[in-house]
N, C-alpha and C positions, 0 to 999 in steps of 0.2 A: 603283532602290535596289540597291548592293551586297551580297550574301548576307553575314545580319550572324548573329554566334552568341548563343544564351543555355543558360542549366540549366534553365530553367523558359519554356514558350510556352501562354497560356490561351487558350484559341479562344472570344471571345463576352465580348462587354464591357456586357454585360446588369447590374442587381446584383448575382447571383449569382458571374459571372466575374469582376469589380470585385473582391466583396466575399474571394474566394478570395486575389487578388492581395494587396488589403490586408492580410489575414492573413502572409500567404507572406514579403511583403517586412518586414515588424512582425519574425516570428519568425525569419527568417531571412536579416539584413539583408546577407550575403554574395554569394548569388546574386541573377545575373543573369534579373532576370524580366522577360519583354512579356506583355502583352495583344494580342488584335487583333479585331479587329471588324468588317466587311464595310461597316457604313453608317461616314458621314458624323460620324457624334458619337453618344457612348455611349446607353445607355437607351434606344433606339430604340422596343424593341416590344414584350415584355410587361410591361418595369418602366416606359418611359414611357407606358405606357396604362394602367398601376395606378391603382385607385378613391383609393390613400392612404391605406385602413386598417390600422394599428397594430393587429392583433388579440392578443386575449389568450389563448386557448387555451384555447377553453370546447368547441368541436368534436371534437377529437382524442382516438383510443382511447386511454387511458392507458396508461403504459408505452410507447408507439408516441415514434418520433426526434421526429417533428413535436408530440408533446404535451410534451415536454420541449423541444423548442429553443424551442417560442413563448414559453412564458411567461417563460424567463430571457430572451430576445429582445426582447420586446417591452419590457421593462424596459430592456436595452442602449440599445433605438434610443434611445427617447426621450431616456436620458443623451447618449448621440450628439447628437442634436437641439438639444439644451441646451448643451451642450460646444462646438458651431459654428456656434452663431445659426441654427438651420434652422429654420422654422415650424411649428411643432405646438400640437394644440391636444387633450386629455383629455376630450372629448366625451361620453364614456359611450354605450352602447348598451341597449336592449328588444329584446330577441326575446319576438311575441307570438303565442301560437297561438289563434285564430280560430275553431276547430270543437272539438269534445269529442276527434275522432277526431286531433288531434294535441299530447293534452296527452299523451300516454307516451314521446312524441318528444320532448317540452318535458323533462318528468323526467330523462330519458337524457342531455338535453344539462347538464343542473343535476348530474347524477350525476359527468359525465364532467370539468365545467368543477372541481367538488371536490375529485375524485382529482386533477388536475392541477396543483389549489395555483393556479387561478385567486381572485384577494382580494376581496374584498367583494361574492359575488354575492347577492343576493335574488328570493324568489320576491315576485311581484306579482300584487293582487289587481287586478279591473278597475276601481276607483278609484284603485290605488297606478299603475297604467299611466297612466293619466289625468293626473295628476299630472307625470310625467315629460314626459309627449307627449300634452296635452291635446287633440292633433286626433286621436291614435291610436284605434283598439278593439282588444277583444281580450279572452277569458275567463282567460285567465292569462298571465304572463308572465316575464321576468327580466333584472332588471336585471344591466349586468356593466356596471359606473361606470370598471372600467381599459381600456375601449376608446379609442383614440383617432387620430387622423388625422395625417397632414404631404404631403409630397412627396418622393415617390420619384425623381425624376428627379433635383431637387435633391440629395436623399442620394448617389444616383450619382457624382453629380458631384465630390460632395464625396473619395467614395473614390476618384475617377480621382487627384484634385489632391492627395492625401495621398500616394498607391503612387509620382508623380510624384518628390515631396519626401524619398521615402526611396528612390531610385536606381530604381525598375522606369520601365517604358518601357509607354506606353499608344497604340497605335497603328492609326487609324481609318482607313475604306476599305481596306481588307486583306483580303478575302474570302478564305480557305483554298480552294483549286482543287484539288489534290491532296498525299497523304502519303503518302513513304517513308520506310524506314528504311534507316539505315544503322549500320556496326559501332558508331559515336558515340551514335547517340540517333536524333531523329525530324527529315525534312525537311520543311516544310510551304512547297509553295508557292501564293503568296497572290498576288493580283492586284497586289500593288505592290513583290512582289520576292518572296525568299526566304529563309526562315528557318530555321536548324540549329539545334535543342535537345535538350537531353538527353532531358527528361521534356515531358512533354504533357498538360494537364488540357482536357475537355472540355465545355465551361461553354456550349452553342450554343443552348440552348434548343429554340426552334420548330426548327432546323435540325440539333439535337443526336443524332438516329438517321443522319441523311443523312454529319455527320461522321463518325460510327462506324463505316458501312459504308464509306466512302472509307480509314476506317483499315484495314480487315479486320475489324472484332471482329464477332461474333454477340451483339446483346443478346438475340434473341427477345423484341422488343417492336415496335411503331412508333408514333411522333409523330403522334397523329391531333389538329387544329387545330380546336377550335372557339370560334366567336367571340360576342362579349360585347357586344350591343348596348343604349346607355343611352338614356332620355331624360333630360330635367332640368327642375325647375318654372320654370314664367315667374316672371321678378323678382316679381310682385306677390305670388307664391304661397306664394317660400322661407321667411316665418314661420311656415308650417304646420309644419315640421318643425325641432327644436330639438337635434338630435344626431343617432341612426343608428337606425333599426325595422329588423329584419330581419323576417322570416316563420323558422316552423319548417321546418328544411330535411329536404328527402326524404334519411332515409339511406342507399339505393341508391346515391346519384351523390354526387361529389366537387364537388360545386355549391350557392350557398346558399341559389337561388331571387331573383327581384328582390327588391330592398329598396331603402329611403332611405337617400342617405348624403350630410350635409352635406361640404362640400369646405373645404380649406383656405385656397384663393384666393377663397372667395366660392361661396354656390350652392350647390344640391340637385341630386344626382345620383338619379336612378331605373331599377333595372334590378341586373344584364343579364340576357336572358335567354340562354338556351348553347344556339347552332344550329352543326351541322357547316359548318364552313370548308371549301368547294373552295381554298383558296388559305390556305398558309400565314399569308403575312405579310398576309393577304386582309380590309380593314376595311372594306371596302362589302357588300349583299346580291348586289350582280353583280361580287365581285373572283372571279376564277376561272384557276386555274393547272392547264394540260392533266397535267402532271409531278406537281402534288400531289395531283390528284386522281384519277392513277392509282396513287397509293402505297397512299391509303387505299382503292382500289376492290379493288386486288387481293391486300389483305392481308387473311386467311379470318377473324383474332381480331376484326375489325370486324365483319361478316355476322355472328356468332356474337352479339355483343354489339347489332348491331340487330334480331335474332331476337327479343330476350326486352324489348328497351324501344323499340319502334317505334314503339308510341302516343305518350309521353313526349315523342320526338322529332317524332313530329308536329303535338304540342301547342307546342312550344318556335317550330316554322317555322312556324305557323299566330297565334304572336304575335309572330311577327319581323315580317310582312307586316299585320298587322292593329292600327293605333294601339288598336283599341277594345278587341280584346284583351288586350293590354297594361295601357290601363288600367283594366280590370276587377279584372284582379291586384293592382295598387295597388290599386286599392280597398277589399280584404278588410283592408289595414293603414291607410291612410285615407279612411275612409267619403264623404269630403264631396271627394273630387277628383273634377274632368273632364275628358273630350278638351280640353277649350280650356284648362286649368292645367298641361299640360306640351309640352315641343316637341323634339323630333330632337336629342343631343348625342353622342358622340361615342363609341367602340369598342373591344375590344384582343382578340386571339386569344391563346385558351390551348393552351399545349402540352400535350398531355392524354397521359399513355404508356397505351397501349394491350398487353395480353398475347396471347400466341397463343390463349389458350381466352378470349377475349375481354371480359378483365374489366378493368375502370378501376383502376390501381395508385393506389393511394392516399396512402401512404407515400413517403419521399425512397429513392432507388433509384440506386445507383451498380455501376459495372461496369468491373473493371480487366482491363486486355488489352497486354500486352509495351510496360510504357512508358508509358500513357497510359489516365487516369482518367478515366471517361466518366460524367458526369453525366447519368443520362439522365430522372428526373424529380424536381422539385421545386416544385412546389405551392404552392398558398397552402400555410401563411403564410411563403413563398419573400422577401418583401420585407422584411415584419416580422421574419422571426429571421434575417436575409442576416448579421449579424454573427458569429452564433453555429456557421450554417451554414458559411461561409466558416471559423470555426475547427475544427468538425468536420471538415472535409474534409482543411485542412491537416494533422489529427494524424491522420489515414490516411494521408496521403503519408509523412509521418516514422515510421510504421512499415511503410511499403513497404520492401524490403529493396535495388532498384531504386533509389529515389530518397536510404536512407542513400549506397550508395553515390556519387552523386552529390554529396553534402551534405560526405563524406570526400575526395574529389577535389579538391572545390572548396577546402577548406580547405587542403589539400597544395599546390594552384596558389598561394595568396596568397604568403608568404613569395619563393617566386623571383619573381613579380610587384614585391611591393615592391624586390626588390634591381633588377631591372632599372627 
């Protein structure tokens, strides 16, 4: 490939990078924008190994980006969904807490889902639980009936084929190798040639500290991967569950604990639970990468952070390796399951940002460095507000002062373009 130019190069054709482009090219149908991607075809790896839930934004602190973009998000997608024949389906979810000692947890997420202007939640008594999810238990609970499911690989796709139709360029197997700069903008060369752009957003995900230091920026963070192992019920089993159970989740960690989650194509998912990744893009118990698992050995904010939750984590690999354990957990949310009603399905590793005093960022976190917007964490609900996100992001760029310029250039170019 001959070194081709743009205004705009997104590294990571994930939803997130997608859903940026989509924006970009929407608002700003002047510029020349690519995506690019390392794999073979979009969604690769944490948006194609997404559960598919549409969450509503009953978890997030209020006032927090992520408690605002879900629930106007989660509204978008689904008009999305609607708008281009995607599958979706409004399932509703229970979160149910099981011991006394986490009904203040329960409160908190009812307190939080309110502030948020999440619709229709109700508390449930353990007949009203019943009722919903008659194989369920549970001493209180809550309904949040705006939950619902689709496919995110699908959605992806959809925003490749849209950025397509409005002039950006979307462009797979490209792995970004190295970036310079120059008096122009940014060079990024990729394994299938090289690219000159003005501006540069970085959408990389799992791989999104690794591009940052390739850039020069300093986030003081790192990408620490852990990964998401599910089972799912045998055929005979999926009437037991009628929408989505979650458990009350430990508010330490950025995690929801296993839960039931009907699927769109068919089938009950069960899980994950969240065990450290040797290996980034790593979806087996023995994937393991010498390079990533000296990133996170020898980065101090990890130690720090397994100092104070080791147990946790020991608990987590002690049911990654142990089916029984596993489904003891499901059991506290369905009473009457066994080893023999669920079996082995399948995985996705979270980019998890990590800080140097070793705390789990919670919040969406971006980081701009000469040129180039670095996304460095986004989170659930990363898939469910990807529209909303992708326009937050864009209206940082248009008040970068960097990329006005750019936006004034490019306008000055058109006119002697059209004469010529």
């Amino acid at each position: 490939m001959n070194d081709k130019h743009y205004d705009v190069a997104i590294i990571g054709a994930g939803i997130i990078g997608l859903a940026v482009g989509l924006q970009l090219t929407r608002r700003n149908p002047d510029l020349k924008v690519i995506i690019l991607d390392k794999e073979n075809e979009v969604a690769s790896h944490q948006t194609g190994h997404n559960s598919g839930v549409i969450h509503s934004g009953l978890y997030y602190k209020p006032g927090s980006l992520k408690a605002r973009l879900c629930v106007e998000g989660s509204a978008a997608m689904i008009r999305f969904c609607e708008e281009h024949a995607i599958p979706y389906d409004v399932c509703g979810k229970i979160i149910v807490a099981t011991e006394e000692r986490e009904i203040p947890n329960l409160n908190e997420l009812l307190r939080r889902g309110r502030a948020n202007g999440v619709s229709g939640l109700r508390e449930l008594n353990p007949d009203q639980i019943h009722e919903i999810e008659p194989n369920s238990a549970g001493l209180r609970g809550i309904h949040v009936p705006t939950t619902a499911i689709t496919d995110f690989k699908i959605v992806s796709g959809k925003y490749a084929e849209l950025i397509k139709k409005d002039g950006g360029e979307v462009l797979t197997g490209s792995g970004v190798t190295r970036i310079v700069r120059d008096a122009d903008g940014i060079i990024l060369e990729t394994s299938s040639g090289t690219i000159h752009a003005r501006f540069a957003v970085n959408c990389a995900g799992l791989q999104s500290d690794l591009i940052a230091k390739m850039a020069g920026a300093s986030l003081g963070l790192r990408i620490v991967p852990f990964r998401g192992e599910y089972f799912e019920l045998v055929p005979a089993k999926q009437h037991l569950i009628k929408g989505l159970i979650y458990p009350v989740a430990d508010p330490r960690f950025p995690f929801l604990g296993v839960h039931f989650t009907k699927r769109i194509h068919g089938g009950v998912e069960a899980g994950p639970n969240a065990v450290l990744s040797l290996k980034r893009e790593g979806y087996t118990r023995t994937s393991f990468n010498l390079s990533d698992a000296l990133s996170t050995a020898s980065f101090a904010g990890f130690w720090k952070m397994a100092s104070r939750h080791w147990k946790s984590g020991m608990e987590e690999v002690y049911r990654s390796w142990s089916k029984q354990a596993f489904t003891r957990a499901l059991q506290k949310l369905l009473p009457s399951l066994s080893d023999e009603d669920i079996q082995p399905a399948g995985s996705g590793v979270r980019a998890q940002a990590l800080d140097n005093r070793g705390n789990l960022l919670d919040d969406f976190h971006f980081v701009y460095q000469d040129r180039i917007l670095h996304v460095c964490n986004v989170p659930s609900p990363a898939a469910t507000a990807s529209l909303l996100i992708g326009r937050e992001i864009v209206s940082m760029l248009e008040r970068n002062s960097d990329f006005k310029k750019i936006q004034v250039a490019v306008k000055q170019e058109i006119p002697s373009a059209c004469i010529n």
